[in-house]
N, C-alpha and C positions, 0 to 999 in steps of 0.2 A: 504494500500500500504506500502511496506516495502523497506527501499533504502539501501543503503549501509552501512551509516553512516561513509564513510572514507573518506579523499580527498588528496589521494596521487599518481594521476595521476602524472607521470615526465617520459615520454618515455625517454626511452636510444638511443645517436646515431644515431643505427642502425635501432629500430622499426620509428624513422622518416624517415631514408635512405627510407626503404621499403615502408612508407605512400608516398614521392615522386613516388616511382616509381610506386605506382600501380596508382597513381592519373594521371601517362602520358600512364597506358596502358602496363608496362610491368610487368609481375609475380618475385615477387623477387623470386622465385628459380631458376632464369634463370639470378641472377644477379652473378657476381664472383667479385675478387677482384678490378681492376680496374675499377668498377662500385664502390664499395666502396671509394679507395681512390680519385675517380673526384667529389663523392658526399661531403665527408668530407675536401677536399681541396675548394669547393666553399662554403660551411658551412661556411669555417675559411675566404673568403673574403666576405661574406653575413654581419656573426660578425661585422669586420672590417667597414665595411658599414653602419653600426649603430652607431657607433660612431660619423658620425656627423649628427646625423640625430636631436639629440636634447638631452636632462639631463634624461639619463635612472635611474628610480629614485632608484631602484633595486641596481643601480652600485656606490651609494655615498655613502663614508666611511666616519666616524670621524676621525681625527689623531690627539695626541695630544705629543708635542715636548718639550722637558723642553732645554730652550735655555742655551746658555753659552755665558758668555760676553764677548765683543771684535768678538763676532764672528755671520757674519754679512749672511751668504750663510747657506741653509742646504737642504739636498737631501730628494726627495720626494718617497715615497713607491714604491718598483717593480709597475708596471704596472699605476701606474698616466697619467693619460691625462689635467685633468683640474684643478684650487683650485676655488669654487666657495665661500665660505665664508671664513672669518678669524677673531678670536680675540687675544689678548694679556690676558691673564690670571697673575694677580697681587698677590699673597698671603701674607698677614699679622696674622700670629697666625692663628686662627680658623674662618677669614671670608678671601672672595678675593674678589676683581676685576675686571669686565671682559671690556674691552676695544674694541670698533673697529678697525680693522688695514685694510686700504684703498688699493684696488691695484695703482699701476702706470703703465704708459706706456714705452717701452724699451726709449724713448727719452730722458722721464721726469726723470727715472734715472739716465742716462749718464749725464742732465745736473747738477744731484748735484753735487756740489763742493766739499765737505767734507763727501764721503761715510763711511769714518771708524769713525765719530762723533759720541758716542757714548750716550745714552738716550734710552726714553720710548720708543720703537718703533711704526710709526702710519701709514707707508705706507710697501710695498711688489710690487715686481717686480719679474715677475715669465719668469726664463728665458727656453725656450723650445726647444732650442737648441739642436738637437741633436748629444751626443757626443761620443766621442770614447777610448773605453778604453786606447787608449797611452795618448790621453791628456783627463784625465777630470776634467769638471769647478767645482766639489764637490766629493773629494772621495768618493768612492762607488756609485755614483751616476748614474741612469740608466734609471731617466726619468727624468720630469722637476726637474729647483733646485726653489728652494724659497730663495730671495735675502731679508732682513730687510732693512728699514731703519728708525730711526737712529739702529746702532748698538748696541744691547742690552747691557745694564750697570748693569744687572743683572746675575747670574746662577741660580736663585732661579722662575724666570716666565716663566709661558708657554705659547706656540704658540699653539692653537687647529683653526683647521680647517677641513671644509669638501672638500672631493676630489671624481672627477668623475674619474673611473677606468674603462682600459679596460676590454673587456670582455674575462672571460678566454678561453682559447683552447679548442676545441672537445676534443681530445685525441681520445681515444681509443672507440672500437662499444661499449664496455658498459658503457662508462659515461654518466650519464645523462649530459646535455646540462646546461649553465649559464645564464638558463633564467626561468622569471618566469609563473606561470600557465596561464597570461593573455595575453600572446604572443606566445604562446603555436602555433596557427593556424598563425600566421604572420610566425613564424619558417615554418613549412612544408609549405604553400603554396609559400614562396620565396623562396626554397629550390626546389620545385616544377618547378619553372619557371625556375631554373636553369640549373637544370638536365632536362628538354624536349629541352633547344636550343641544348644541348651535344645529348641527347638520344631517344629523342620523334619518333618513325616508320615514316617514311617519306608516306606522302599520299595527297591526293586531298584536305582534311582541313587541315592540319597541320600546316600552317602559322595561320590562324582564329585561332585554338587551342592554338596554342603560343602566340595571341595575348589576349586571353580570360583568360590564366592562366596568364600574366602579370600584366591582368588589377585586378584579383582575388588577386595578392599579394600586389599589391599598394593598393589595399584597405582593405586588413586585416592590414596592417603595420599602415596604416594613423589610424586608428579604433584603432589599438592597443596606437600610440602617443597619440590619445586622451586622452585614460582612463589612461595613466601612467606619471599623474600632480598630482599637490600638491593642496589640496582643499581649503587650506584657502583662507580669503581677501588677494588679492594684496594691499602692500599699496603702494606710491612713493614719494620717496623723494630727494630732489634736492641736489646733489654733486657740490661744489665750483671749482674748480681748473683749471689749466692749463690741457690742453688735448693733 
């Protein structure tokens, strides 16, 4: 037996547009534009919808910020949603450092006293406010900011953390999609169940049918949450603080 040897399945767009449709029954040559843009328009709130579904692992970046001192805010990468880890990075000559730095709650912040005190920094406060370009709480800022505290008393450490990001735009019928080969069938079949409440041929099953491809998306999705975890041991460990 002889296989391929390649594995670069990554349909574009459109060739899922058309696996929706022909999974509800209609021939895409028969589809035209505005079958295109309702498909690619619930595409981009299917996305959207993923976003809280759980830590797509696919979508966490590293970032890493060399601070400046006195200066206590700084703005998180176009499309940020979440910071799930953080350290302090120390550098002495040719060894470093690496520190925990704790989040806090928007309370536990407001209640320090002395937000511009300067020191190690060992907490963050991630404000997610969303802002608007005439006022915003961090130049350039366009998604969460990352708040220090104590105020770094450095210019020479860095702040590296990992950040969950959304997912990017369809765009256009030929891009392929921002996702990876193992959601591959969660993609079309909830795209699926999208486009048959808009488009599905009205008939004598057609509710059961809508109901069957529903029930087909929630469980490629939930199948796909599965398998897109981290393998190691959980360890846990118990955090001090005021909450």
């Amino acid at each position: 037996m002889t296989t391929s040897g390649t594995y670069s399945f990554d349909p574009a767009l459109v060739e899922v547009t058309d696996e929706a449709f022909e999974r509800i029954g209609i021939d895409p040559k028969d589809l035209n534009s505005r079958h295109f843009r309702a498909a690619r328009r619930s595409l981009e709130f299917m996305l959207a919808s993923w976003a809280n579904v759980g830590i797509l692992l696919w979508a966490v970046d590293q970032v890493t910020v060399t601070l400046t001192q006195g200066t206590a805010s700084y703005a998180t990468p176009v499309g940020t949603t979440a910071i799930l880890e953080m350290i302090l990075r120390r550098v002495s000559g040719s060894v470093y450092f690496d520190t925990v730095i704790f989040p806090m709650q928007r309370d536990e912040y407001l209640a320090i006293p002395s937000k511009t005190q300067q020191g190690l920094p060992s907490r963050y406060y991630v404000d997610r406010t969303m802002t608007l370009a005439s006022v915003p709480v961090v130049a350039g800022a366009t998604g969460p900011t990352i708040i220090l505290w104590s105020s770094p008393d450095r210019s020479t450490d860095q702040m590296i953390y990992y950040r969950l990001r959304r997912l990017q735009d369809a765009g256009v019928g030929t891009n392929t999609l921002d996702v990876p080969y193992r959601w591959q069938e969660a993609l079309a079949a909830g795209l699926t169940a999208r486009m048959a409440e808009k488009f599905m041929p009205v008939s004598a099953d057609s509710s059961i049918k809508q109901s069957s491809l529903n029930k087909r998306a929630k469980e490629a999705l939930d199948l796909a949450m599965q398998e897109d975890r981290q393998r190691a041991p959980t360890t846990m460990r118990p955090r001090f603080g005021r909450r």
